[in-house]
C-alpha positions in Angstrom: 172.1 221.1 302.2 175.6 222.7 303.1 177.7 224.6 301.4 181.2 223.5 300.8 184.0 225.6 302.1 186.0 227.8 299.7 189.5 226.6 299.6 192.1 229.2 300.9 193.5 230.2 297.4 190.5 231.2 296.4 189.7 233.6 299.7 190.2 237.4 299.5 194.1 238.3 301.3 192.0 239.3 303.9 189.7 236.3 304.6 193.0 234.3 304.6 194.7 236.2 307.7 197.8 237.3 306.0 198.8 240.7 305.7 197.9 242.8 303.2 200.7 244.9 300.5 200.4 248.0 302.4 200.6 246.4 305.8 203.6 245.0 303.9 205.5 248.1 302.6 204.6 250.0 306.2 206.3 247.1 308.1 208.9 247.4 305.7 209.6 251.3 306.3 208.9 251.0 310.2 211.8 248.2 310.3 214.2 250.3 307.7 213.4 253.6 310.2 214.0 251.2 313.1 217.5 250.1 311.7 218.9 253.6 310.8 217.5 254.9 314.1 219.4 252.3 315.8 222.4 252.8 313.4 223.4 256.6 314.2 224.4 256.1 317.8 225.9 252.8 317.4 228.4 254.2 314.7 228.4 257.5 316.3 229.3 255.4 319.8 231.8 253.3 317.8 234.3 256.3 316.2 234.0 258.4 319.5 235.2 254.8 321.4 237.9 253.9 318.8 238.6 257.5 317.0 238.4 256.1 313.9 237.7 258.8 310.8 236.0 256.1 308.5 233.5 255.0 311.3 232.9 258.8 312.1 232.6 259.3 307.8 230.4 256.2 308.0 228.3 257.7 311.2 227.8 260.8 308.6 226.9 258.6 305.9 224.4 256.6 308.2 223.1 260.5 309.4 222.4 261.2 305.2 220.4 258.3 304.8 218.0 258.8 307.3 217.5 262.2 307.2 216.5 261.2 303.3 214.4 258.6 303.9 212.5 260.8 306.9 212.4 263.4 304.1 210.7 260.2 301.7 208.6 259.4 303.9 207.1 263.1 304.6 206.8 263.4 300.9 205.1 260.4 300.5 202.4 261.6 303.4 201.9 264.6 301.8 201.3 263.1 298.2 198.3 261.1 300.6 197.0 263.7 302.3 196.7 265.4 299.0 195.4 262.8 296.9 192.9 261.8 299.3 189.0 263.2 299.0 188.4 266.0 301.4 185.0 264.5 302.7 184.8 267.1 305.7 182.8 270.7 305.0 184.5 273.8 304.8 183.9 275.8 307.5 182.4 278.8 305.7 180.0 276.6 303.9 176.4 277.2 305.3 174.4 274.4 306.7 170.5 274.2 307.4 168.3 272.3 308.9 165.1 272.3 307.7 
């Protein structure tokens, strides 16, 4: 006797090959970080090339937001790494083998 396949709605997110919510939100930061990244320089290039004050306040503006979502990002790293169970020993703990 065989067993019947499960149907796909009823698979784990994983068992159905699509991506996961964190997979989600990193691929969401790594594109936003992509963007600004990508956004300094060409707004930076653009007021040098045309000398135009609102590009250059806008080139600023661009520079704010990523230097606060780098800053997001850090915190949010730190709130992991703090979070997380330290699973390794502490280096002044004794260990024997008997």
């Amino acid at each position: 006797m065989t067993k019947r396949p499960v149907p796909k709605q009823m698979r784990s997110r994983s068992e159905r090959g699509g991506p996961t919510a964190r997979q989600q939100v990193l691929a969401r930061r790594r594109m936003t970080l992509i963007a600004l990244v990508v956004a300094v320089p060409l707004t930076l290039g653009a007021a040098l090339y045309t000398g135009s004050t609102v590009l250059l306040f806008l080139n600023l503006f661009v520079d704010v937001v990523l230097a606060g979502f780098i800053a997001m990002l850090l915190q949010i790293k730190q709130t992991q790494q703090v979070s997380r169970p330290k699973w390794t020993l502490d280096p002044e703990d004794e260990v024997r083998v008997l």
